[in-house]
C-alpha positions in Angstrom: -0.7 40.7 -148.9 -4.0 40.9 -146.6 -1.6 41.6 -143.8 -0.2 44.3 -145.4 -3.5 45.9 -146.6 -4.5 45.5 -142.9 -1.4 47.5 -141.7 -1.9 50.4 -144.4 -5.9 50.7 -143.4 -4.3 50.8 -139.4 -1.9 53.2 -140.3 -4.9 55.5 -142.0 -6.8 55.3 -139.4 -4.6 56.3 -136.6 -3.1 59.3 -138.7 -7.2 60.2 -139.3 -7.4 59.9 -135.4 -4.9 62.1 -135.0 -5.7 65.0 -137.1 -9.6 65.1 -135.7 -8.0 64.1 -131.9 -5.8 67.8 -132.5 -9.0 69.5 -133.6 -10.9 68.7 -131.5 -8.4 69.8 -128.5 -8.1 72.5 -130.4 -12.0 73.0 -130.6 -12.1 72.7 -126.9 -9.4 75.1 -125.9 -11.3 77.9 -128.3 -14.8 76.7 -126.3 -13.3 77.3 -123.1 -11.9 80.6 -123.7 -15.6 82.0 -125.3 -17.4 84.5 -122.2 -20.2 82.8 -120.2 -21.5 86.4 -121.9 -22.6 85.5 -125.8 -23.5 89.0 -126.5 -21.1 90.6 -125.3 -18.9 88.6 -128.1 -21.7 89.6 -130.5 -21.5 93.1 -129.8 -17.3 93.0 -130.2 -17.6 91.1 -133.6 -20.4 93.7 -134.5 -18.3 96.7 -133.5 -15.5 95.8 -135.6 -14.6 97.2 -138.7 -13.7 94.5 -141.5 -11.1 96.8 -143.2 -8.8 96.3 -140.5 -8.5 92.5 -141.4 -5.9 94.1 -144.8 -3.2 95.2 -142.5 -3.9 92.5 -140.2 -3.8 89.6 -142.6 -0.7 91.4 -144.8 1.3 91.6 -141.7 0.6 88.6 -140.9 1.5 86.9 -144.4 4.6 88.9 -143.9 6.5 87.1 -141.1 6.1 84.0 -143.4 7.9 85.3 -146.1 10.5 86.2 -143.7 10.8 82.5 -142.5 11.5 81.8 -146.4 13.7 84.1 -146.5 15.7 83.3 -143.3 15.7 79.9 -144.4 16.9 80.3 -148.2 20.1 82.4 -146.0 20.5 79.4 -143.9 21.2 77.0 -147.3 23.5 79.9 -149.2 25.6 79.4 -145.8 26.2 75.4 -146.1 26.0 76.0 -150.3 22.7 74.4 -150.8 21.1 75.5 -153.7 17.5 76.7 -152.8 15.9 79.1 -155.6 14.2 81.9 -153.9 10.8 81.2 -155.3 11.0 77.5 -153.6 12.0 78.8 -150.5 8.5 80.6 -149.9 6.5 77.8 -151.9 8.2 74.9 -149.3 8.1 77.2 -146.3 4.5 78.1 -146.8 4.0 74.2 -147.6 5.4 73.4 -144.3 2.8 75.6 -142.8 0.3 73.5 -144.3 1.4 70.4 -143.1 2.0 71.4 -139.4 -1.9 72.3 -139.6 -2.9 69.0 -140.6 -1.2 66.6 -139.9 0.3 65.5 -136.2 3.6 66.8 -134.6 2.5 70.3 -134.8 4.7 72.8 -135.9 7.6 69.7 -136.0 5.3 67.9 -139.0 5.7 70.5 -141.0 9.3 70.9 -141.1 9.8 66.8 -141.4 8.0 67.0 -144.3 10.3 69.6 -145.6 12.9 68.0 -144.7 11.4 65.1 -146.9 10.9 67.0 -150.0 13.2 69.7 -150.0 16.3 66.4 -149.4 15.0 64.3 -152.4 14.8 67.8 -155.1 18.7 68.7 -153.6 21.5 67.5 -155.6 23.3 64.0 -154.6 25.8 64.9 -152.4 24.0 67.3 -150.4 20.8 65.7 -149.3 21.4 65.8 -145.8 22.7 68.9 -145.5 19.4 70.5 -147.4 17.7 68.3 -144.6 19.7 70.0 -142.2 19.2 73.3 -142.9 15.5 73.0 -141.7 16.4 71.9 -138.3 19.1 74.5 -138.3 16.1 77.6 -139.3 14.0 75.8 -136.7 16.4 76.1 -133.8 17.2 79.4 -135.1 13.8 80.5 -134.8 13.1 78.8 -131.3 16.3 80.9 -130.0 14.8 84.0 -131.1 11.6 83.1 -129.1 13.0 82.1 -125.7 15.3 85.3 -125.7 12.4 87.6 -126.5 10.7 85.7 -123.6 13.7 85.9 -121.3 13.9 89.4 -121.9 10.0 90.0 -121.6 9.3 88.3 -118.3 12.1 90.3 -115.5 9.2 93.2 -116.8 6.2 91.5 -117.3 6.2 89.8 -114.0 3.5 92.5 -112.3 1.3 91.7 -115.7 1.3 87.5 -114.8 0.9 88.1 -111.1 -3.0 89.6 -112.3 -3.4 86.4 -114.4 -6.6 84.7 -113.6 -8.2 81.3 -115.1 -11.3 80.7 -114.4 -11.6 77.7 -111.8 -8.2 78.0 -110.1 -8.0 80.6 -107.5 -4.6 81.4 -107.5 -3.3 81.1 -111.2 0.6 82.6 -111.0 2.7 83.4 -108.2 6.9 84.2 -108.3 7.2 80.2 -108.2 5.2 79.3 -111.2 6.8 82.0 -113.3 10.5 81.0 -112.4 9.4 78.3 -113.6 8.2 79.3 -116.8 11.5 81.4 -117.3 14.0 78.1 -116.1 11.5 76.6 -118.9 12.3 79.3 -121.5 16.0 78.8 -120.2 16.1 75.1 -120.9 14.9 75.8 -124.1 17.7 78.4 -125.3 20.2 76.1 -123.7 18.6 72.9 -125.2 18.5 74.9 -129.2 22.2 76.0 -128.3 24.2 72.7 -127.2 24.5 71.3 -130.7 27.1 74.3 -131.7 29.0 72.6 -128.8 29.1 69.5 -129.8 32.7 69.5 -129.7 33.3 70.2 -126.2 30.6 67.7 -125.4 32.8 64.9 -127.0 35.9 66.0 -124.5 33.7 63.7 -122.7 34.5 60.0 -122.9 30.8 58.7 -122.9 29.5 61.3 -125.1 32.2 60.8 -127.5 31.6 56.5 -127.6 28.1 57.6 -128.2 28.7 60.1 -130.8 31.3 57.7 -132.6 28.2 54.6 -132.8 26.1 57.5 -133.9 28.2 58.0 -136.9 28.6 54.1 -137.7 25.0 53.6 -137.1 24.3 56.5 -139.7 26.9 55.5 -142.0 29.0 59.0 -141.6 25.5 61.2 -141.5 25.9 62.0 -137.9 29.6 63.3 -139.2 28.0 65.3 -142.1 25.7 67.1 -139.4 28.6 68.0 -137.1 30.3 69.3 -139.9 27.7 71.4 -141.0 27.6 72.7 -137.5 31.1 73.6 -137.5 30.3 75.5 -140.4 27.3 77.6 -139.2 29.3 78.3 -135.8 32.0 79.9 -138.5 29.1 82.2 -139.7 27.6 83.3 -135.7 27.9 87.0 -136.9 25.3 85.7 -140.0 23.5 83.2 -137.2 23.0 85.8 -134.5 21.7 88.8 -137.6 19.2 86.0 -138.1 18.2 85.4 -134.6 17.8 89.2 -134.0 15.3 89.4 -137.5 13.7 85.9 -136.2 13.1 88.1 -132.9 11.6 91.0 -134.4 10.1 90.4 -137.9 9.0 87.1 -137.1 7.8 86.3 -133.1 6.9 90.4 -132.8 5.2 90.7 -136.3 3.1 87.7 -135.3 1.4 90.1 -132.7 1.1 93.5 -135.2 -2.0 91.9 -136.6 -3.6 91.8 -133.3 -2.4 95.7 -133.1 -4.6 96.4 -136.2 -7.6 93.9 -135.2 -8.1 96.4 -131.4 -7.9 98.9 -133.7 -10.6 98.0 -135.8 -12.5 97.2 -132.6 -11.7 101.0 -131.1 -9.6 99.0 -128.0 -7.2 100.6 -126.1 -4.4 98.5 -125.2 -1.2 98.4 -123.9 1.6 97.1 -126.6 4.0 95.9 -124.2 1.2 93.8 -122.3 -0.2 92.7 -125.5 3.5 91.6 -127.4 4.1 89.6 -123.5 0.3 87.4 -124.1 1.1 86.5 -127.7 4.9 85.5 -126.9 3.4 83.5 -124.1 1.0 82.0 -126.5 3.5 81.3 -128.7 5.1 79.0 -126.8 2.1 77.5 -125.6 1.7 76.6 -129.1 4.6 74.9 -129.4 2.9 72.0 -128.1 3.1 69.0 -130.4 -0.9 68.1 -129.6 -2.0 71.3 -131.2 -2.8 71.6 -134.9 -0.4 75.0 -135.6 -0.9 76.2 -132.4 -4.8 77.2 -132.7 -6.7 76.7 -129.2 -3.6 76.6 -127.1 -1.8 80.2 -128.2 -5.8 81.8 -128.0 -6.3 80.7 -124.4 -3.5 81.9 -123.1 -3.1 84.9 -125.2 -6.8 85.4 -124.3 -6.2 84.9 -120.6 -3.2 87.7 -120.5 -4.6 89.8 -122.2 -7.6 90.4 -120.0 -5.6 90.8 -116.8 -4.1 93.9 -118.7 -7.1 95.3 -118.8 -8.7 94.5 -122.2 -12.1 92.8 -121.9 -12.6 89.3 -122.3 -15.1 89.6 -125.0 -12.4 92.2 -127.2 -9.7 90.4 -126.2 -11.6 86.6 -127.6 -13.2 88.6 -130.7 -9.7 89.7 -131.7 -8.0 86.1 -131.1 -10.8 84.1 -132.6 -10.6 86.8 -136.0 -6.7 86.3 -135.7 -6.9 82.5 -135.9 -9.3 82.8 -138.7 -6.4 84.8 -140.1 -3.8 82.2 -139.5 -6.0 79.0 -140.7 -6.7 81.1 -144.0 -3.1 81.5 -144.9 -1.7 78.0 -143.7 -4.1 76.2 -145.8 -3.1 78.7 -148.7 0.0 76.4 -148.3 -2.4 73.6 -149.7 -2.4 75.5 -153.2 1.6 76.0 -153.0 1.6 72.3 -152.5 -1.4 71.4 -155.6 0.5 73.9 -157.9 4.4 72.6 -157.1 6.4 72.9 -159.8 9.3 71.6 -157.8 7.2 68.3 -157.0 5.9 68.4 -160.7 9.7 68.1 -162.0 10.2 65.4 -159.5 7.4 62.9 -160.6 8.7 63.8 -164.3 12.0 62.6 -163.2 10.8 59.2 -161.4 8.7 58.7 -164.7 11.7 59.0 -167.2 13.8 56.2 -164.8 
């Protein structure tokens, strides 16, 4: 009993260590990206006009009710019921989740894997868990296309990139790279609607087959689904092409609205390549939704096209404020579940 107090007071504390550990990367990234300057970032935040944070913040709000809505289309495909309303409550949970707890953005969607598996009907449980993987690599393909498209063009924008300490930040090397990177991604979100040529090949297909046994059939269940998604690639790629455009690009709108309210001039293509960039940067599994990674690089971009560094920072640091404001509104979606409400009703009356 002592022992396994002990192990649930270690398991606490490391999952506390974790969440402060991401801030305070976070917290350092955000430092490091503040001008040497102070008042010059006084004089942007005072310059800036606090109406502009309605468009900013709705636009912003938007492109997560488009996730909720991509996703509740991925579930009608395999049949899984998902009621609209618990769509947006779970997706705007999982934004929540990615924010505090560690994996990044890949906490949040284990967690709605979690909840959204034990609410779906026996049966079906792994394929409602499925479909969250499946809107996850559906949204990652959207993002390393609009990259792969982006870079051939923005290539004379990142040769001007310069962070401060390293002399020579990006050459042609470093950005191939990047875009083999980007590649790897696509090709790495792709392979699983090819699982079936992969098992032409002996090895793969020995492993696939202890896969299945070790699963119990689950690994089976997942393939099938696949089979049935790669059916529906007309549906798939209409969802890519809405993940590209009113998801990755309306995450950058707000910061269209935020230069606005600052009186910036800016260049849109310059400014959609620095968030897609930072993005991706905070993809990284160390970073609590993104925050310090995505505004450093964003930042650093976006003052090699010409915006200064103190604009540039206010804009990022009020566009984070923007993003931490509506993630943790996931926190209330969670408090006021219904879904989870009818669930511990359930486990009560068995």
């Amino acid at each position: 009993m002592a022992d396994t107090s002990k192990s649930s007071f270690l398991h606490r504390m490391r999952k506390i260590f974790g969440f402060l550990l991401k801030f305070a990367i976070a917290a350092v990234a955000v430092w490091f990206l503040l001008p040497r300057d102070p008042q010059s970032l006084k004089n942007a935040f005072a310059g800036f006009s606090l109406l502009w944070l309605i468009p900013a913040g709705a636009a912003y709000v938007f492109h997560m009710f488009v996730v909720g809505w991509r996703w509740k289309k991925l579930t009608s495909i395999l049949g899984v019921e998902l009621p609209g309303m618990e769509a947006y409550s779970l997706t705007f949970q999982g934004y929540f989740f990615s924010l505090v707890i560690p994996g990044g953005a890949i906490g949040g969607d284990v967690i709605k894997m979690g909840v959204f598996s034990k609410r779906t009907k026996e049966g079906a449980k792994a394929e409602g868990a499925f479909t969250v993987l499946m809107d996850r690599i559906i949204g990652m393909i959207s993002l390393f296309l609009l990259t792969l498209v982006l870079l051939p063009f923005a290539v004379p924008l990142l040769m001007r990139v310069k962070v401060p300490g390293i002399e020579k930040s990006f050459n042609p090397a470093l950005i191939a790279a990047f875009a083999l990177l980007c590649l790897a991604g696509l090709c790495a979100s792709c392979v699983i609607f090819f699982h079936r040529t992969i098992r032409k090949v002996k090895f793969f297909d020995r492993l696939m087959q202890t896969a299945d046994k070790i699963s119990r059939g689950l690994f089976s269940r997942m393939t099938a689904a696949t089979d049935v998604y790669a059916y529906h690639w007309k549906n798939l790629s209409f969802l890519v092409v809405i993940g590209i455009f009113l998801v990755h690009i309306m995450t950058v709108i707000p910061l269209f609205f935020l230069f606005a309210g600052m009186g910036v001039r800016y260049s849109v293509f310059a400014v959609i390549v620095a968030m897609t960039i930072g993005n991706i940067v905070g993809l990284l599994p160390f970073l609590p939704a993104g925050v310090g990674g995505r505004d450093l690089a964003t930042v650093i971009i976006l003052t090699a096209s010409g915006i200064p560094a103190a604009q540039g920072t206010c804009a990022m640091l009020i566009y984070t404020t923007i993003l931490l404001f509506f993630n943790l509104l996931g926190g209330v979606f969670f408090v006021f579940d219904s879904g989870r409400k009818q669930e511990a009703n359930k486990n009560a009356e068995s």
